[in-house]
Every structure is written in C-alpha cells, then in structure tokens.
mmCIF entry with sequence, helices, sheets and N, C-alpha, C, O atoms, coordinates in Angstrom:
data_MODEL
# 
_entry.id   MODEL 
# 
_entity.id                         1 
_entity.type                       polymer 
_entity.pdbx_number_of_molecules   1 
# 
_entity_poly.entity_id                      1 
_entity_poly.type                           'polypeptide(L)' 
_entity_poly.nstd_linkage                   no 
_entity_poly.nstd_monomer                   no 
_entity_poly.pdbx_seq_one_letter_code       
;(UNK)(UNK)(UNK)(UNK)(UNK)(UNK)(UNK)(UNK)(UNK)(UNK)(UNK)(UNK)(UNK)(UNK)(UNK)(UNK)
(UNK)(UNK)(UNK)(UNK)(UNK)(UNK)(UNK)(UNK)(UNK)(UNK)(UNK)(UNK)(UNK)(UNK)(UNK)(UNK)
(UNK)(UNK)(UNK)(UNK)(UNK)(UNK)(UNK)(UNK)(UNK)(UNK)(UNK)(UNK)(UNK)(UNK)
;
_entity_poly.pdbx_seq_one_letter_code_can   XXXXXXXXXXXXXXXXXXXXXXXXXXXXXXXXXXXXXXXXXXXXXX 
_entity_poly.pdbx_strand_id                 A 
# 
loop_
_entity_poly_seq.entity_id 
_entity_poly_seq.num 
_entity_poly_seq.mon_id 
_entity_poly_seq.hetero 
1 1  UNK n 
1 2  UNK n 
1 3  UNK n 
1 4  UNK n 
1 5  UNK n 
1 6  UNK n 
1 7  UNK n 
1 8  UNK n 
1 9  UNK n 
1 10 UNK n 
1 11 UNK n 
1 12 UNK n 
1 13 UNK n 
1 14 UNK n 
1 15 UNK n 
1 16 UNK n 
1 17 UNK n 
1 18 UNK n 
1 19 UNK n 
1 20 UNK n 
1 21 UNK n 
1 22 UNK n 
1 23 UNK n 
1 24 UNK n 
1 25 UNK n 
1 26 UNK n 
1 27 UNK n 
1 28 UNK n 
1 29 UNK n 
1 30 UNK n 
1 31 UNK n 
1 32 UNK n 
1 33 UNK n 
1 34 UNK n 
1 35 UNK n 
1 36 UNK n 
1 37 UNK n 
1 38 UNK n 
1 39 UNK n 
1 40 UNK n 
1 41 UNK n 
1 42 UNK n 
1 43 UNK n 
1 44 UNK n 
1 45 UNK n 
1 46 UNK n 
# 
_struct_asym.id          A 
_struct_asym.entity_id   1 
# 
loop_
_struct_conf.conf_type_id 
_struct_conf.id 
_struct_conf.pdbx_PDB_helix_id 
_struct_conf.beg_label_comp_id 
_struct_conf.beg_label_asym_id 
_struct_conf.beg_label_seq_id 
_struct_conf.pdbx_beg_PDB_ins_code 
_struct_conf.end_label_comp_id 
_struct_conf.end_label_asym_id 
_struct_conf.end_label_seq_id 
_struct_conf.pdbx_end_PDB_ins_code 
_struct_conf.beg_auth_comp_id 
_struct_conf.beg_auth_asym_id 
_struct_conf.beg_auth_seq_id 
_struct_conf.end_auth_comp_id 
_struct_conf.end_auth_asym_id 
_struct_conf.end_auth_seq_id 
_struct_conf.pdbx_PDB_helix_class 
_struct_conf.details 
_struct_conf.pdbx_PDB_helix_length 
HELX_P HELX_P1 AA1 UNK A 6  ? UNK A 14 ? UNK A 6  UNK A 14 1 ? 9 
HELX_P HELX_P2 AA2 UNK A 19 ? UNK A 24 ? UNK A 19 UNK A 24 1 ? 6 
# 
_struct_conf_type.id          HELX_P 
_struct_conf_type.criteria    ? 
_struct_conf_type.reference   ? 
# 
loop_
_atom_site.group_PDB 
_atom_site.id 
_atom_site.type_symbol 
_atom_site.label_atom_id 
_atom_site.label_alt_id 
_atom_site.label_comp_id 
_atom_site.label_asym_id 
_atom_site.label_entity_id 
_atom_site.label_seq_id 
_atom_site.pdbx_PDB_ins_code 
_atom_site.Cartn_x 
_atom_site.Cartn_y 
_atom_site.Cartn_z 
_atom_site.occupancy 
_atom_site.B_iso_or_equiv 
_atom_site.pdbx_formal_charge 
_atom_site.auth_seq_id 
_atom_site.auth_comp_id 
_atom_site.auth_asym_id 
_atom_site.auth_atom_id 
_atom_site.pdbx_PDB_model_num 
ATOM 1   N N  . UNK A 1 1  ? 1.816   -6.343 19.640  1.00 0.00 ? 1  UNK A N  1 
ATOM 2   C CA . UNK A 1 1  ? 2.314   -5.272 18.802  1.00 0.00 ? 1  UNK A CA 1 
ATOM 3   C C  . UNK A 1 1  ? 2.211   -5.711 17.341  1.00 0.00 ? 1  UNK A C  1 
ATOM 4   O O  . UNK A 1 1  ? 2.143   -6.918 17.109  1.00 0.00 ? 1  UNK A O  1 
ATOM 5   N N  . UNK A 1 2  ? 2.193   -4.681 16.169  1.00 0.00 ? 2  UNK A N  1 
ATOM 6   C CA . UNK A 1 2  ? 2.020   -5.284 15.245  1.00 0.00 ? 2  UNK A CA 1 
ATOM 7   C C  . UNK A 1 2  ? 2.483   -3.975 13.824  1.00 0.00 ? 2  UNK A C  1 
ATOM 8   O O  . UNK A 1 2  ? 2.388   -2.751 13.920  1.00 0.00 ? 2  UNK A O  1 
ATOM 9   N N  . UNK A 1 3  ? 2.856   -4.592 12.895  1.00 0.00 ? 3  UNK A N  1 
ATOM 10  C CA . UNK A 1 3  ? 3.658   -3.610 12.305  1.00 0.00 ? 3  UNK A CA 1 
ATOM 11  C C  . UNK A 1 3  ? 3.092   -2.618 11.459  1.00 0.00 ? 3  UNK A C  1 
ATOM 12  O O  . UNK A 1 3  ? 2.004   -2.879 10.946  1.00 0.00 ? 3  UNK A O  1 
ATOM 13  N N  . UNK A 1 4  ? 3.718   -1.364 11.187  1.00 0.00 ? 4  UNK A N  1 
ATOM 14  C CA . UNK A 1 4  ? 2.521   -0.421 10.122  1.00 0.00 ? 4  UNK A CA 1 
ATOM 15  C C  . UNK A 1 4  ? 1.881   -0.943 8.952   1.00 0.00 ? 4  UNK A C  1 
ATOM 16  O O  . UNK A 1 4  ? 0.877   -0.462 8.425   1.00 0.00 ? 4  UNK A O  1 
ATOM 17  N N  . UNK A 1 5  ? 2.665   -2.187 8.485   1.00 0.00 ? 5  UNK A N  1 
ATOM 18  C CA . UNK A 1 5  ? 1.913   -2.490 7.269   1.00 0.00 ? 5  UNK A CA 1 
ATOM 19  C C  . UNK A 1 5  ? 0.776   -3.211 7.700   1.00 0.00 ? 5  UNK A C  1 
ATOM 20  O O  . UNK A 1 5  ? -0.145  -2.984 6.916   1.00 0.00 ? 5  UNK A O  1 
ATOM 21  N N  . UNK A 1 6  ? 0.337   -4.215 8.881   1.00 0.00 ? 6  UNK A N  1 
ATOM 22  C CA . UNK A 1 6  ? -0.251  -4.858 9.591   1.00 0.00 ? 6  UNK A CA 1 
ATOM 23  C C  . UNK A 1 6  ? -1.957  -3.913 9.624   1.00 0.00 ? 6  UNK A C  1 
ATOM 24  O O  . UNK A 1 6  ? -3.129  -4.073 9.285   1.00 0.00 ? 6  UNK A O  1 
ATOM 25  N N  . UNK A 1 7  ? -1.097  -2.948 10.252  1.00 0.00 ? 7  UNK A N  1 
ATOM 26  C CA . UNK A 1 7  ? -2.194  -2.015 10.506  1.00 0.00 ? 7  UNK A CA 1 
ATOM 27  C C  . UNK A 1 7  ? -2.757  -0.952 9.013   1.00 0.00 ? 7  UNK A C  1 
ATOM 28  O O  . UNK A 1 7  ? -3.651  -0.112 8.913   1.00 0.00 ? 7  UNK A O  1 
ATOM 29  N N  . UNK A 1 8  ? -2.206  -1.246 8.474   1.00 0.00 ? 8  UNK A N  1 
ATOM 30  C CA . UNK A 1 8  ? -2.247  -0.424 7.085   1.00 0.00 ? 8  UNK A CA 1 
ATOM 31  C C  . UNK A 1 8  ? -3.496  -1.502 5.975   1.00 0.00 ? 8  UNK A C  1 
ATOM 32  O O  . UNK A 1 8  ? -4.454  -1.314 5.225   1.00 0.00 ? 8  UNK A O  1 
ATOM 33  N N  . UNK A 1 9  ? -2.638  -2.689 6.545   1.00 0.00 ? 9  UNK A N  1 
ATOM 34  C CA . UNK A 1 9  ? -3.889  -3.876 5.634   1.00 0.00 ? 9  UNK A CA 1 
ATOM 35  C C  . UNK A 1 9  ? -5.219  -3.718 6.579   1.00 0.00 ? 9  UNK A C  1 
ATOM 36  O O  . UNK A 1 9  ? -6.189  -3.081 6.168   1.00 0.00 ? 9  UNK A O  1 
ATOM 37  N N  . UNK A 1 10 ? -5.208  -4.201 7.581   1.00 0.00 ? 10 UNK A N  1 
ATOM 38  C CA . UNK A 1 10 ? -6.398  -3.631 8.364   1.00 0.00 ? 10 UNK A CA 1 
ATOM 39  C C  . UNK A 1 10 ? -7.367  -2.412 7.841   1.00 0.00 ? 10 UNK A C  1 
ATOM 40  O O  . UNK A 1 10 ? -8.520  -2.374 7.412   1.00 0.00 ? 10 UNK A O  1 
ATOM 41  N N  . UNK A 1 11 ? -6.467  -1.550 8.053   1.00 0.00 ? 11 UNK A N  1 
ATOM 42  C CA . UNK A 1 11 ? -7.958  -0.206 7.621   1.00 0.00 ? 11 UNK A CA 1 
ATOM 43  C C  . UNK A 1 11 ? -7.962  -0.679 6.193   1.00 0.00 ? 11 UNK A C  1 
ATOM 44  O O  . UNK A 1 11 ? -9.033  -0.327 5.700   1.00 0.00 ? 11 UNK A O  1 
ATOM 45  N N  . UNK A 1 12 ? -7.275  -1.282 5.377   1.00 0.00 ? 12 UNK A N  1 
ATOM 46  C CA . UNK A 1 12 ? -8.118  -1.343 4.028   1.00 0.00 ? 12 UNK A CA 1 
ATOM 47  C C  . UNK A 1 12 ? -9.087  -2.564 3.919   1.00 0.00 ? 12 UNK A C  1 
ATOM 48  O O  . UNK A 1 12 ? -9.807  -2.859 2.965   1.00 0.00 ? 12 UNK A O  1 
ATOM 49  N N  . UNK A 1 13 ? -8.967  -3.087 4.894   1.00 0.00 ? 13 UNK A N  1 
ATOM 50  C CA . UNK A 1 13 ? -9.893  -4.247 4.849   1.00 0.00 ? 13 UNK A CA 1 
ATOM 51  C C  . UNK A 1 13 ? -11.158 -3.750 5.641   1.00 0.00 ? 13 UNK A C  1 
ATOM 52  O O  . UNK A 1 13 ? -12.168 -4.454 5.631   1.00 0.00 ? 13 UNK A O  1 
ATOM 53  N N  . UNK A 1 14 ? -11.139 -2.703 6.244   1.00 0.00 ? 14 UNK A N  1 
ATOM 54  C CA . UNK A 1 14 ? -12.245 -1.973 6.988   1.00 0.00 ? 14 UNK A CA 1 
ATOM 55  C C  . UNK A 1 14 ? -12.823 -1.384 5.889   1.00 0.00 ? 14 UNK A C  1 
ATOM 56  O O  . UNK A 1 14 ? -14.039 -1.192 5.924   1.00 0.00 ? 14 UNK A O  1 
ATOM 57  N N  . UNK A 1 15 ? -11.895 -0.909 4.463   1.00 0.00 ? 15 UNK A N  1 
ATOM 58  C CA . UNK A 1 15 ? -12.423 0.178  3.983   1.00 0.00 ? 15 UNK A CA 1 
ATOM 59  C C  . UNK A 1 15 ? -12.342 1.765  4.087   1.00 0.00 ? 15 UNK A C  1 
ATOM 60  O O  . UNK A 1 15 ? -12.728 2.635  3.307   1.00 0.00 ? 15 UNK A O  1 
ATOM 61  N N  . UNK A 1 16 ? -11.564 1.853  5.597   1.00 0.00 ? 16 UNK A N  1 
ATOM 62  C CA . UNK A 1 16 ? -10.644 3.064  5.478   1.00 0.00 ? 16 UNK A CA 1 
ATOM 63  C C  . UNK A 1 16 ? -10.500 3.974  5.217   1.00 0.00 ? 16 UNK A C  1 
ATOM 64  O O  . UNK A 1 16 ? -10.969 5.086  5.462   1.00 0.00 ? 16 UNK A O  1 
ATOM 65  N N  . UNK A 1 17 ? -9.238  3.233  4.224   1.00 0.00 ? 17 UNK A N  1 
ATOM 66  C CA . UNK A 1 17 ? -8.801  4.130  3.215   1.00 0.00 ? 17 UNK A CA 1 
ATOM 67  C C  . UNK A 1 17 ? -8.172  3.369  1.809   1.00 0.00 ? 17 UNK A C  1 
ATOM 68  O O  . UNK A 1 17 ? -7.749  2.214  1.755   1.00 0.00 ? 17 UNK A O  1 
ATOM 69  N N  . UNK A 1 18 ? -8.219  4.066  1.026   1.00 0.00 ? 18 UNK A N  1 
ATOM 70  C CA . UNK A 1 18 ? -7.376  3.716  -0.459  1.00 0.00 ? 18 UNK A CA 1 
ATOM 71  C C  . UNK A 1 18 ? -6.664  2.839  -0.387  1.00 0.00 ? 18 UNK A C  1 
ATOM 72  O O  . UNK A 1 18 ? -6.056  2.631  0.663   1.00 0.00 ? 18 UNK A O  1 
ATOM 73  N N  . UNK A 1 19 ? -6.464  1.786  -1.836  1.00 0.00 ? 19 UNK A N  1 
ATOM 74  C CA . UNK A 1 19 ? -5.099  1.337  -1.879  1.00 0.00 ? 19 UNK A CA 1 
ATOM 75  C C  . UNK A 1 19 ? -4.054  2.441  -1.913  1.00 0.00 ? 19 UNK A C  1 
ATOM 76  O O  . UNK A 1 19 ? -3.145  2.394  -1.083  1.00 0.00 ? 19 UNK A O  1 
ATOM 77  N N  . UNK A 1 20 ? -4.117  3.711  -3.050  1.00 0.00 ? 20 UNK A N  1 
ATOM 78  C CA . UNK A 1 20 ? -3.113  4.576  -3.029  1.00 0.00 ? 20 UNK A CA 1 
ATOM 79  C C  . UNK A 1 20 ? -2.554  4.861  -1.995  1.00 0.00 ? 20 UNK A C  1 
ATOM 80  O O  . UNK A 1 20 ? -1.345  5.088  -2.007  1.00 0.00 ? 20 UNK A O  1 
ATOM 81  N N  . UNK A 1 21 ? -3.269  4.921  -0.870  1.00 0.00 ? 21 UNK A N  1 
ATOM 82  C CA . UNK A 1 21 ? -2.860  5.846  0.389   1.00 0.00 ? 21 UNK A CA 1 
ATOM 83  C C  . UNK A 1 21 ? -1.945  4.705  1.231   1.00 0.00 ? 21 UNK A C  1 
ATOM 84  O O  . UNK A 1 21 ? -0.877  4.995  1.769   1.00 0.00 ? 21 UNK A O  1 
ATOM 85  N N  . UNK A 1 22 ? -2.547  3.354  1.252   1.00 0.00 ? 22 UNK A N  1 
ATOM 86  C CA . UNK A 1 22 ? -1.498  2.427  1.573   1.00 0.00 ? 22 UNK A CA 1 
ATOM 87  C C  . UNK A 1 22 ? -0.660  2.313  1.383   1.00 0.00 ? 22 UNK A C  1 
ATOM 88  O O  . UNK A 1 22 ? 0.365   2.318  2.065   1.00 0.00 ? 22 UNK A O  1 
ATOM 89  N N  . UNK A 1 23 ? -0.987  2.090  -0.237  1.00 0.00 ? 23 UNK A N  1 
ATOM 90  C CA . UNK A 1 23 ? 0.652   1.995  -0.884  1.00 0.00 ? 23 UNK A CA 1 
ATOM 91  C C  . UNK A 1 23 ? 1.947   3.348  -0.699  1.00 0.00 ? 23 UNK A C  1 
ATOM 92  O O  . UNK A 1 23 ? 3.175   3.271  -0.738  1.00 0.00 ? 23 UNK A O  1 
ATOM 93  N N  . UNK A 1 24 ? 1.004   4.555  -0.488  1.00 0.00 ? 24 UNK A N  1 
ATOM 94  C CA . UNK A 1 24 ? 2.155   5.267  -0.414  1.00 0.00 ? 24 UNK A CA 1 
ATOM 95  C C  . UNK A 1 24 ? 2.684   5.314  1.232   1.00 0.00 ? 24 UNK A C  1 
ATOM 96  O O  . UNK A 1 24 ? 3.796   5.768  1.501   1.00 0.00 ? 24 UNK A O  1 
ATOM 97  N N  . UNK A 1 25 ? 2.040   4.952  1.972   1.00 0.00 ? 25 UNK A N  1 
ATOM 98  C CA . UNK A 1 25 ? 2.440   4.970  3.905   1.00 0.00 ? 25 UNK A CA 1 
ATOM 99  C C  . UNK A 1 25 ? 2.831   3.407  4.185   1.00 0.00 ? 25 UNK A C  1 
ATOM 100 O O  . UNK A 1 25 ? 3.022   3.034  5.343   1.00 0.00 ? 25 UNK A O  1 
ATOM 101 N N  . UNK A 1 26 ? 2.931   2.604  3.198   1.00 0.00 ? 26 UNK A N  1 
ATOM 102 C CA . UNK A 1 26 ? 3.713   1.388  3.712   1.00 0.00 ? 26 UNK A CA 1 
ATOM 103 C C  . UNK A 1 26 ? 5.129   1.246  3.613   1.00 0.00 ? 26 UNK A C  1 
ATOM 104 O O  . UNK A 1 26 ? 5.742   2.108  2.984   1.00 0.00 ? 26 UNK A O  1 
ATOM 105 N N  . UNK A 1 27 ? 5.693   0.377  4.090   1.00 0.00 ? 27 UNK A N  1 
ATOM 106 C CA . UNK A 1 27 ? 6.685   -0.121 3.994   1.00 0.00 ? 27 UNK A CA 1 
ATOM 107 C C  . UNK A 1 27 ? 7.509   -1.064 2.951   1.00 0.00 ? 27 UNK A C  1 
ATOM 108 O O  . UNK A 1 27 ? 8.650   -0.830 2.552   1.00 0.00 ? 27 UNK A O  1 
ATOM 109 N N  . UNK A 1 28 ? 6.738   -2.122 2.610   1.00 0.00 ? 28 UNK A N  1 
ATOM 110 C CA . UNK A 1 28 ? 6.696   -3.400 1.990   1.00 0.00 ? 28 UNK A CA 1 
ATOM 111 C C  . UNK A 1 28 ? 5.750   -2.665 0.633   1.00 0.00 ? 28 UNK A C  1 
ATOM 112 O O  . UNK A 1 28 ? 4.566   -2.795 0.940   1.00 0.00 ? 28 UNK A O  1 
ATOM 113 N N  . UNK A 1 29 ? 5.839   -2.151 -0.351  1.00 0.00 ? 29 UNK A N  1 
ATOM 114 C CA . UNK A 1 29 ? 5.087   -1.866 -1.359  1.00 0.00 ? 29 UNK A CA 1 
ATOM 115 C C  . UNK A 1 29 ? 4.561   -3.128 -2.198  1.00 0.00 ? 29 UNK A C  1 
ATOM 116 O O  . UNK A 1 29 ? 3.529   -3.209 -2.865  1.00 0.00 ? 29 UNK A O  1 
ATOM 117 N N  . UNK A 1 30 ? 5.579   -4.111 -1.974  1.00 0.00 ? 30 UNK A N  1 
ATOM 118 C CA . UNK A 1 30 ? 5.095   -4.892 -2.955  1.00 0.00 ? 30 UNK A CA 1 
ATOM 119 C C  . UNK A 1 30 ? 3.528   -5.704 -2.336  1.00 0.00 ? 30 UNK A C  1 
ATOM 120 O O  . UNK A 1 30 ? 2.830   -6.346 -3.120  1.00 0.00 ? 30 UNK A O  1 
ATOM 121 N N  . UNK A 1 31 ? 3.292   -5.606 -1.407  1.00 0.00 ? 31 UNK A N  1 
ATOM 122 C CA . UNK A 1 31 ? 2.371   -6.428 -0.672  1.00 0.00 ? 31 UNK A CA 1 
ATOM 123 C C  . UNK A 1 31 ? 1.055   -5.455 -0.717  1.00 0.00 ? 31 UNK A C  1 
ATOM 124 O O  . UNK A 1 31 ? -0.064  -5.834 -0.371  1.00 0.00 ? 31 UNK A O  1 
ATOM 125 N N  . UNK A 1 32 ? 1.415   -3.911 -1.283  1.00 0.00 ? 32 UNK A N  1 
ATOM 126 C CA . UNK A 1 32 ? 0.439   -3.042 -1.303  1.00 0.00 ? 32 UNK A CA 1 
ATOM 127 C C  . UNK A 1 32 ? 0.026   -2.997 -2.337  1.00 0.00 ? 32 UNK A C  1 
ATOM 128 O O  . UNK A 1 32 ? -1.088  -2.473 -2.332  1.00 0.00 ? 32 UNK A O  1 
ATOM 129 N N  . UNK A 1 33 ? 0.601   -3.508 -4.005  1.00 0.00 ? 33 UNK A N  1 
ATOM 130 C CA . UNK A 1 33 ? 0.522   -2.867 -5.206  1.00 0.00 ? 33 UNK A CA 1 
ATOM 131 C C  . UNK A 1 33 ? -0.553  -3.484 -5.961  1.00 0.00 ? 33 UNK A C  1 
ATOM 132 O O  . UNK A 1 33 ? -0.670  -3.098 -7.125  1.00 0.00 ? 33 UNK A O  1 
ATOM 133 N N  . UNK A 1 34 ? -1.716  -4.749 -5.350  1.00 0.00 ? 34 UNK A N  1 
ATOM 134 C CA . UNK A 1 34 ? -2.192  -4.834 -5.928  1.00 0.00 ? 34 UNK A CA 1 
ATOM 135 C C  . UNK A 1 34 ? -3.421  -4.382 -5.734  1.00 0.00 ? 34 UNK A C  1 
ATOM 136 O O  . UNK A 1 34 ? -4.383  -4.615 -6.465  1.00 0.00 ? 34 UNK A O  1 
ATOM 137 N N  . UNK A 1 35 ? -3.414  -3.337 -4.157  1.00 0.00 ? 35 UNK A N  1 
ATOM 138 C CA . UNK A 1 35 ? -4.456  -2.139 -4.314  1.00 0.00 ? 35 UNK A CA 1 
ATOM 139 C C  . UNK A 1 35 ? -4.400  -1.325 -4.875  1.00 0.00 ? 35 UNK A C  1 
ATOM 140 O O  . UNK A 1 35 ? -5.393  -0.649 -4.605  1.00 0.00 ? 35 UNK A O  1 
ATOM 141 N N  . UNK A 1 36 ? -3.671  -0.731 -5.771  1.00 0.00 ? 36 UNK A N  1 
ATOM 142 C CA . UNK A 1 36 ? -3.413  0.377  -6.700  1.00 0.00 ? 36 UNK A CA 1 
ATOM 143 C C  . UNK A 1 36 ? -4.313  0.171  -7.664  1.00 0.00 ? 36 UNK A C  1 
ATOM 144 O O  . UNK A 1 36 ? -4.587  -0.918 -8.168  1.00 0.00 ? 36 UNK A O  1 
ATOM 145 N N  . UNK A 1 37 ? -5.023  1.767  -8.062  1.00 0.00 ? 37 UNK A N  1 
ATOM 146 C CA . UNK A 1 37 ? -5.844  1.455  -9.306  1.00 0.00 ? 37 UNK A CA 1 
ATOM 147 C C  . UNK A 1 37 ? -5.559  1.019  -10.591 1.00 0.00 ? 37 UNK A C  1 
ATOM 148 O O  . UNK A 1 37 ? -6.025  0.231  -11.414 1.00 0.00 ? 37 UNK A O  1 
ATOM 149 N N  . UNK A 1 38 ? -4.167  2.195  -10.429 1.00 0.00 ? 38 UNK A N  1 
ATOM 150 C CA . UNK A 1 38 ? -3.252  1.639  -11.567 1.00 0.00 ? 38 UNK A CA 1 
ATOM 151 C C  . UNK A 1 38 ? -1.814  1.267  -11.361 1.00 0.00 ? 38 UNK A C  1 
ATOM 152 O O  . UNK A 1 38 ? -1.351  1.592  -10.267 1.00 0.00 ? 38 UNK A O  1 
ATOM 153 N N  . UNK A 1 39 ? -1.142  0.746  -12.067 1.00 0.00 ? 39 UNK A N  1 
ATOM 154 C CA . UNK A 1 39 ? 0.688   0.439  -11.546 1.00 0.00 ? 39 UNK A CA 1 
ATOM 155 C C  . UNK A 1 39 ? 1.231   1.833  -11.448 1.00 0.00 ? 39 UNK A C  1 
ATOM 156 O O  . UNK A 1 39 ? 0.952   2.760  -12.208 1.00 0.00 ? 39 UNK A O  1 
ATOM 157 N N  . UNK A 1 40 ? 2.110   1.868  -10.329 1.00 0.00 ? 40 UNK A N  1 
ATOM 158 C CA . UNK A 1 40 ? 2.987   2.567  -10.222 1.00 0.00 ? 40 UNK A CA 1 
ATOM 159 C C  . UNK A 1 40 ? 4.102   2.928  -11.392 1.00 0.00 ? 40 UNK A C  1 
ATOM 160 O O  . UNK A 1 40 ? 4.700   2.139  -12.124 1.00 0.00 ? 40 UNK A O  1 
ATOM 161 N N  . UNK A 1 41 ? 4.189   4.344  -11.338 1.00 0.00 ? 41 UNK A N  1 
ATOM 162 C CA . UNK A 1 41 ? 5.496   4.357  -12.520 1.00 0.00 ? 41 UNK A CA 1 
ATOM 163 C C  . UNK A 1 41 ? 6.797   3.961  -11.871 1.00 0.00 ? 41 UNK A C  1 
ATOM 164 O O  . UNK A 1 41 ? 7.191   4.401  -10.791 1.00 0.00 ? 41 UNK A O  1 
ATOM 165 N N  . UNK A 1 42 ? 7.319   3.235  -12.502 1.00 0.00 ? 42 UNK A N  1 
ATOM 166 C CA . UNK A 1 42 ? 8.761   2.528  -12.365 1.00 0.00 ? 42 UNK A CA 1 
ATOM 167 C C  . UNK A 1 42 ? 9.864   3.730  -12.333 1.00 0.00 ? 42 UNK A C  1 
ATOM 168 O O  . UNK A 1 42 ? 9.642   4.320  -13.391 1.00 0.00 ? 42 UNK A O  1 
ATOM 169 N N  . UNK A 1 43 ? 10.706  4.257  -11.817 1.00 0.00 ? 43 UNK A N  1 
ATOM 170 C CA . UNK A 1 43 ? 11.768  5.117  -11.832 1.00 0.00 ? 43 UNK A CA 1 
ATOM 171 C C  . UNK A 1 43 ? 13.298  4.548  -12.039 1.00 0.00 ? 43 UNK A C  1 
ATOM 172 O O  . UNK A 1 43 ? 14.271  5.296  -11.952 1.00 0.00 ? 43 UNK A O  1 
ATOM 173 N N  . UNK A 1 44 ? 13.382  3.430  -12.263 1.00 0.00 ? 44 UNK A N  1 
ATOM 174 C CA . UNK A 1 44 ? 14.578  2.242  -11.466 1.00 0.00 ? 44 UNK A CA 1 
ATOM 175 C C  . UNK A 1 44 ? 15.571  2.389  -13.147 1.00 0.00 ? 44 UNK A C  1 
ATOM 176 O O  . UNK A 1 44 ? 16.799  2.337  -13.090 1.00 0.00 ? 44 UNK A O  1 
ATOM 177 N N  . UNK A 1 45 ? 14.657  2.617  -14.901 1.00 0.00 ? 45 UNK A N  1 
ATOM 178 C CA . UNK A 1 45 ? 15.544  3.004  -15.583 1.00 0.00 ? 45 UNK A CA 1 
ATOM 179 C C  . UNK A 1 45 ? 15.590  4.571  -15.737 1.00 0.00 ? 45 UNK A C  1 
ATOM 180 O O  . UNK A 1 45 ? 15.562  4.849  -16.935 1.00 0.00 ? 45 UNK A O  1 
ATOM 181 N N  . UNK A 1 46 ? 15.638  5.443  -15.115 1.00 0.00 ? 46 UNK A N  1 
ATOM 182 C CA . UNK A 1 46 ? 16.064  6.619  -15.141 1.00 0.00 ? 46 UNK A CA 1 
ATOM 183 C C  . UNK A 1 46 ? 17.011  7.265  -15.111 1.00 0.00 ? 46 UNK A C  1 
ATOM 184 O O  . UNK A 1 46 ? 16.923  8.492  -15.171 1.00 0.00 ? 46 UNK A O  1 
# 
C-alpha cells in the first residue's frame, strides 16, 4: 500500500501530470512546492 502523495510523486515522475495539479491533490505540500512554476501565495498574514 502506499500513500496519495507516494502515488502523486509517481505520476509526476512519469510526467503525468503538473506540479500544480500535485501540489493542489497532495497532502504534504511542502514536498510538492518545488514543482510549482511559481510559489504559492501565502494566506497565513491575512
């Protein structure tokens, strides 16, 4: 068995799909963010 992010790095290592699309269907973002084209906007001082 193996976890969604597991399987989430997988298809991007296939090529898949997007970092975006990872980053937004994972779990663990931080392990996704350096497929992003660009950084995420921060919401945390809002």
């Amino acid at each position: 068995m193996q976890t969604l992010d597991d399987a989430i790095m997988d298809l991007i290592k296939k090529g898949w799909i997007s970092g975006d699309d990872a980053y937004i269907n994972c779990i663990d973002k931080s392990k996704f963010v350096q497929f992003l084209k660009k950084p995420p906007t921060d919401f945390t001082d809002a």
